[in-house]
C-alpha positions as CSV (number, residue, x, y, z in Angstrom):
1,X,67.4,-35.1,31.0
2,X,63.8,-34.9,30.3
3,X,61.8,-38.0,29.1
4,X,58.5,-38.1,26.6
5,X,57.1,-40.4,24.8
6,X,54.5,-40.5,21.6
7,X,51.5,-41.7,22.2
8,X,49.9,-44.8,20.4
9,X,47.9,-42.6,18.3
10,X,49.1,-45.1,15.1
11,X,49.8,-48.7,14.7
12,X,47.9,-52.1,16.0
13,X,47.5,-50.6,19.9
14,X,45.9,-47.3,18.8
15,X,42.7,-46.8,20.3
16,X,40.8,-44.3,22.8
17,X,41.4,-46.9,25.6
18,X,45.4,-47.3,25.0
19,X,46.0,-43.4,24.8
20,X,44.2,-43.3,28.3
21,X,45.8,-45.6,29.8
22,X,49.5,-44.6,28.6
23,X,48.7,-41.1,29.3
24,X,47.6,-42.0,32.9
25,X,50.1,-43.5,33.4
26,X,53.6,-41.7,32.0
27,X,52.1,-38.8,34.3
28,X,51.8,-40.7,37.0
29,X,55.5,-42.6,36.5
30,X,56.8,-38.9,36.3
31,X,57.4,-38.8,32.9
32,X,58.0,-35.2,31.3
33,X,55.6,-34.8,28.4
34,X,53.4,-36.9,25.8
35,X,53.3,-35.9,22.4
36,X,51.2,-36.8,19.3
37,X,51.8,-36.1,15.4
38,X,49.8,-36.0,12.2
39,X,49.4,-37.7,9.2
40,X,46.4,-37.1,6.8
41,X,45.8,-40.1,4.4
42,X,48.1,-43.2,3.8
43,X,48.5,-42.7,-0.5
44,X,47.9,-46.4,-2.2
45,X,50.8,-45.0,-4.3
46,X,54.2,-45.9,-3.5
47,X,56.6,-42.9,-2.2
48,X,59.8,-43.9,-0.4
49,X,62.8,-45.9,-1.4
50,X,62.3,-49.2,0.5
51,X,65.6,-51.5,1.1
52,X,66.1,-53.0,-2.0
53,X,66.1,-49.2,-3.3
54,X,62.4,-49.8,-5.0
55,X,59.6,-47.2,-4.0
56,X,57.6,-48.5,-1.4
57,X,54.1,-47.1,0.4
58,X,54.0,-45.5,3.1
59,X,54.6,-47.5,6.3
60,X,51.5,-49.7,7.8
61,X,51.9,-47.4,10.9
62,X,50.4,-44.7,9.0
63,X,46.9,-46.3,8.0
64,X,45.3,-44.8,11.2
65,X,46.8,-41.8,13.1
66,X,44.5,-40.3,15.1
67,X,44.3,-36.8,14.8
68,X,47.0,-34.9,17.0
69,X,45.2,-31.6,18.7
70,X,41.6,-33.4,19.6
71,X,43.7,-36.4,21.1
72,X,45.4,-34.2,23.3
73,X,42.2,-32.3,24.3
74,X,41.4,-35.5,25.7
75,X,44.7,-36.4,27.3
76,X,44.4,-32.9,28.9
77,X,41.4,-33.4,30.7
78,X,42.8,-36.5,32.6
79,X,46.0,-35.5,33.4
80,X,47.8,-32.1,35.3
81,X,50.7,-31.5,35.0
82,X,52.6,-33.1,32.3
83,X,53.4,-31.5,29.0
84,X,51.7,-32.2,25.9
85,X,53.0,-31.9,22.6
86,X,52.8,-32.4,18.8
87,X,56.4,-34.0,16.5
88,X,54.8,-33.2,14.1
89,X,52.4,-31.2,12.8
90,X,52.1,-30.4,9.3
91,X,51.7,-26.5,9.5
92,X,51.0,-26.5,5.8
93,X,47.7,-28.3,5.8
94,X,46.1,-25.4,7.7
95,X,45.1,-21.9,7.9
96,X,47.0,-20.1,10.2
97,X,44.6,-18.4,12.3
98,X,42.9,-21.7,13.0
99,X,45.6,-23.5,14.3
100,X,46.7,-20.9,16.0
101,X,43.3,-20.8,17.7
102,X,43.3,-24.4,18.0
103,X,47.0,-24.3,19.9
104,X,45.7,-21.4,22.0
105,X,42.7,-23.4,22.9
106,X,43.9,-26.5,23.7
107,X,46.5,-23.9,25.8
108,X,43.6,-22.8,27.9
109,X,42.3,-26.1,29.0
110,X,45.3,-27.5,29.7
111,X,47.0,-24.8,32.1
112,X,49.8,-23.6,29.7
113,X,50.9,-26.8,28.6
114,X,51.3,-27.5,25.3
115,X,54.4,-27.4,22.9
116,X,53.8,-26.8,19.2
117,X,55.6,-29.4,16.7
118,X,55.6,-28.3,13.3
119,X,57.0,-29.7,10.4
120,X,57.0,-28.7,6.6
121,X,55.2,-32.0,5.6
122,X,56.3,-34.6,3.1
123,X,53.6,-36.5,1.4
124,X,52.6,-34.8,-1.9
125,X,49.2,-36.4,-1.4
126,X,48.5,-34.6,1.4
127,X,49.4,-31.5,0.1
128,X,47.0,-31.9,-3.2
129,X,44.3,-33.4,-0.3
130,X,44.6,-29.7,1.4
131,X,44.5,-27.7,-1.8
132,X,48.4,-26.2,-0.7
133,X,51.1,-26.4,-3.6
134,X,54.1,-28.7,-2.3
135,X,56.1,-26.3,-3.5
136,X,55.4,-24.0,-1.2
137,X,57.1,-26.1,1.8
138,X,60.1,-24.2,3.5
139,X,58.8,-20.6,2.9
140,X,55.5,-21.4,3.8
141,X,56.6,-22.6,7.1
142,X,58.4,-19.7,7.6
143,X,55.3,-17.6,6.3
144,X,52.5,-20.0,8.7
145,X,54.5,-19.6,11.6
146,X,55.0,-16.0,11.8
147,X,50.7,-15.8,11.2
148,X,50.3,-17.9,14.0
149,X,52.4,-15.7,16.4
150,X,50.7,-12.8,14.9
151,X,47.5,-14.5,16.2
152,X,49.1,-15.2,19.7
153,X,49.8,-11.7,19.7
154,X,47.9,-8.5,21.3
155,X,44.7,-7.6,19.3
156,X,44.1,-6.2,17.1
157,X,45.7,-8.9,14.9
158,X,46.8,-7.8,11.6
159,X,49.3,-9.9,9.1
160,X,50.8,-9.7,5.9
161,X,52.8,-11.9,4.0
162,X,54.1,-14.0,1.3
163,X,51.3,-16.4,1.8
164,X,48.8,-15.6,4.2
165,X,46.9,-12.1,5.0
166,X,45.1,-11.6,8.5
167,X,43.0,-8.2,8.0
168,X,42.8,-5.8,11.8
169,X,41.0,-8.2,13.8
170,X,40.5,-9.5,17.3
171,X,41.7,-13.1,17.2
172,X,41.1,-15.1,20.8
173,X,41.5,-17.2,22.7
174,X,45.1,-16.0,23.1
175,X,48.1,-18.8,24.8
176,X,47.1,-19.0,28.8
177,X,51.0,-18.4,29.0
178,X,51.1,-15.4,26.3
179,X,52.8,-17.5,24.2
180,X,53.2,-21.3,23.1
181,X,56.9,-22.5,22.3
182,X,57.2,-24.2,18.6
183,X,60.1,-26.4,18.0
184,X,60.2,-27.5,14.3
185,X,61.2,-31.6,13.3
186,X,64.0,-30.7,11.1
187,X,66.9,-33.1,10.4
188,X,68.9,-31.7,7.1
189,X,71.3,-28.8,7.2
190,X,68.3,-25.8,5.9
191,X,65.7,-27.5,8.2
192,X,68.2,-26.9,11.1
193,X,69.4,-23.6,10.3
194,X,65.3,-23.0,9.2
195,X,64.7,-24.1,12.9
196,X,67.6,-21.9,14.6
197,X,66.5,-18.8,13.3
198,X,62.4,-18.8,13.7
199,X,62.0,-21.9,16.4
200,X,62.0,-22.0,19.9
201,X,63.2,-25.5,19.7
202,X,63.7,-28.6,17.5
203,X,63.0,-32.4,17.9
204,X,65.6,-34.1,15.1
205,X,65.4,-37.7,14.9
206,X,68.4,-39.6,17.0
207,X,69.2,-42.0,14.4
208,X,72.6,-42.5,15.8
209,X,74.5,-40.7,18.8
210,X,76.8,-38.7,16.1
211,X,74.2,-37.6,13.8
212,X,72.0,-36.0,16.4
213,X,75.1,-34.4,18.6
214,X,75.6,-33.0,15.3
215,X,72.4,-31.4,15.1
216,X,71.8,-29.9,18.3
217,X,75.8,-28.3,17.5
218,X,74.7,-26.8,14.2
219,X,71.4,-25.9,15.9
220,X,72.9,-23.9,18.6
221,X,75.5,-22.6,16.6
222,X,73.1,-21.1,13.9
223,X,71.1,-19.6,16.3
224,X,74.3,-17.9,17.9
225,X,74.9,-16.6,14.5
226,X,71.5,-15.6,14.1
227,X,71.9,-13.6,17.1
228,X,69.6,-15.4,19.0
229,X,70.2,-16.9,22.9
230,X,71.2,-20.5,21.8
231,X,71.0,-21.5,25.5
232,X,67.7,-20.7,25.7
233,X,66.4,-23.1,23.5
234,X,65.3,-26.4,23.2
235,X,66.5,-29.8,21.4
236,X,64.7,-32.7,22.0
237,X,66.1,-35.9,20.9
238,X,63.3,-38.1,18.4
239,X,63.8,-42.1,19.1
240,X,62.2,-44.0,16.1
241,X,63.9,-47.1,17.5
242,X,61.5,-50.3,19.8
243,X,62.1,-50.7,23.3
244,X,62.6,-54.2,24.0
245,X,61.7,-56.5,27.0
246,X,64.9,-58.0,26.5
247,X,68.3,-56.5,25.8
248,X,69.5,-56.4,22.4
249,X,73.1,-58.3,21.3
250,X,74.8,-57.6,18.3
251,X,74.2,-54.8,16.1
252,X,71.3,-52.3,17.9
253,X,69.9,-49.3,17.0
254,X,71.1,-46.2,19.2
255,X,68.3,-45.9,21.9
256,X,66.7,-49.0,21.4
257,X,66.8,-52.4,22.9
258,X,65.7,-53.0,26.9
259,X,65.2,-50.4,29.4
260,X,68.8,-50.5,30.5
261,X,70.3,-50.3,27.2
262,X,68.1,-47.2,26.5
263,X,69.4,-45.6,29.5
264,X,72.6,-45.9,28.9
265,X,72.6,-44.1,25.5
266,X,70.7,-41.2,27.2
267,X,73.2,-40.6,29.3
268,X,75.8,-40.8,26.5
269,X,74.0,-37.6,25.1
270,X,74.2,-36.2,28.6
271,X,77.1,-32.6,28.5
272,X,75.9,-33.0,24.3
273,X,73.1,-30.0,24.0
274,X,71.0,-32.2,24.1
275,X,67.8,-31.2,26.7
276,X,65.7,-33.9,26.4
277,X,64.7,-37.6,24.8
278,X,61.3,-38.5,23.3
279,X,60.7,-41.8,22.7
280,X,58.3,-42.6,19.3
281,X,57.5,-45.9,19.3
282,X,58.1,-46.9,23.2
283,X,57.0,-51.2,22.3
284,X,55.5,-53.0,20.5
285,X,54.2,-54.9,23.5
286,X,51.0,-55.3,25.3
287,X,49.9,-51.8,27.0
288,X,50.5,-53.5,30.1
289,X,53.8,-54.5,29.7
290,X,54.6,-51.4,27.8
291,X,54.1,-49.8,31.2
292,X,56.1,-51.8,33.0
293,X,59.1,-50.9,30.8
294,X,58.2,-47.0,31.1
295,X,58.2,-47.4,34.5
296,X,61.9,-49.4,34.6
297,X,63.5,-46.9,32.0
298,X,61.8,-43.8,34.0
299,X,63.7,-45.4,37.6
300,X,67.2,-46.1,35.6
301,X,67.0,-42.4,34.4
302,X,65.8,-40.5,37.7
303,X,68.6,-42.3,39.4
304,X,71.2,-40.7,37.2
């Protein structure tokens, strides 16, 4: 089972100095990949239902995110081997051929390590922010995806479709690896089936141990029916839930609470298609001791 975790690119620990040192050191505790994801703007507006079933802004989390691509640039400059991803993107909010010189890029420099995250977005104000109709999400994704494989592809590049239009062209840098795999964050039933058909992968949030066997199953299962090799591709397991110094009692949220607790819901999805477990928001500790829990949960799981 392979472990990541997001980098503290948002909330009150996000800084230059705290993505160093976390990505120092999850490379150096043997963890399997870091990952990053976007967010444009935080709307004043409210958008989401909150508890009481009243719309609510956007969480706090969001007011700073650093941006996803140029913060693994850095991270892949200090580090060598570990992989470095994106949950997610928002493919939407770009022009395909430069992200898929950006990806290709950041490719190069890293040694053929990156993973591609993208998802279909879902804050109208970012959509109105990039000039991109939010009604176009879903077959624009499939539309920017295909582009940015087009780009990845041997020159001379040439595209054409619903949305985008690349004329003959040389388009470089291409992937150091020919190729970058993209898993898509997809969690409802067309998202998933979206995912089995055009991804390589997908990274559906584990909200419970049911829900997100579930998932990987239809995941697999649609890209059998698509034709595709189902064992060939990748689910990796989204944790949105706080790892704790201290275990959890009572009700706990699946893959949260201490270390311990953690690893023993990992290895319930262990035999469950699932390949691998990235963990969002590791604490809401000190950096410090946030290690120091990375480094317990990374020794229960090895010794598994």
């Amino acid at each position: 089972m392979k472990l990541g975790i997001m980098l503290p690119v948002s909330g009150v620990h996000a800084s230059p100095t705290s993505i160093t040192t976390i990505a120092l050191a999850a490379e150096r505790l043997g963890y399997d990949s870091l990952w990053t994801y976007e967010r444009l703007l935080r709307p004043m507006a409210p958008l989401w239902p909150g508890a009481d079933g009243a719309l609510e802004r956007a969480p706090e989390i969001y007011r700073t995110a650093f941006e996803p691509l140029q913060t693994l640039s850095h991270v892949a400059a200090l580090t060598e081997r570990i992989t470095l991803a994106t949950s997610v993107i928002s493919a939407l909010l770009h022009t395909p051929v430069v992200l898929a010189r950006r990806l290709a890029t950041l490719d190069q420099f890293s040694g053929g390590r990156v993973v591609a995250g993208f998802g279909q977005g879902s804050i109208p104000q970012e959509f109105a922010t990039a000039n991109v109709p939010w009604k176009r999400r879903g077959a624009g994704l499939d539309d920017i995806i295909a582009a940015v494989r087009a780009c990845w592809g041997p020159d001379p590049v040439e595209y054409g479709g619903r949305f985008y239009a690349i004329e003959a062209s040389e388009i470089n840098p291409k992937p150091l690896r020919g190729n970058i795999p993209i898993v898509i964050g997809a969690n409802s039933d067309g998202g998933i089936d979206r995912a089995a058909r055009i991804a390589d992968g997908i990274t559906p949030v584990a909200s419970s141990q049911t829900a997100v066997t579930a998932m990987a199953e239809r995941f697999r299962t649609a890209a059998e029916r698509f034709g595709r090799d189902a064992d060939a591709l990748v689910v990796t397991a989204q944790s949105n839930s706080p790892m704790t110094s201290t275990s959890l009692n009572g009700a706990r949220p699946f893959l949260g609470g201490s270390p311990k607790q953690i690893a023993e819901d990992i290895d319930r999805l262990r035999g469950q298609g699932i390949d691998g477990v990235m963990l969002a928001f590791p604490s809401a500790d000190e950096i410090d001791v946030q290690i120091e829990l990375l480094d317990e949960l990374r020794g229960l799981v090895a010794s598994e």
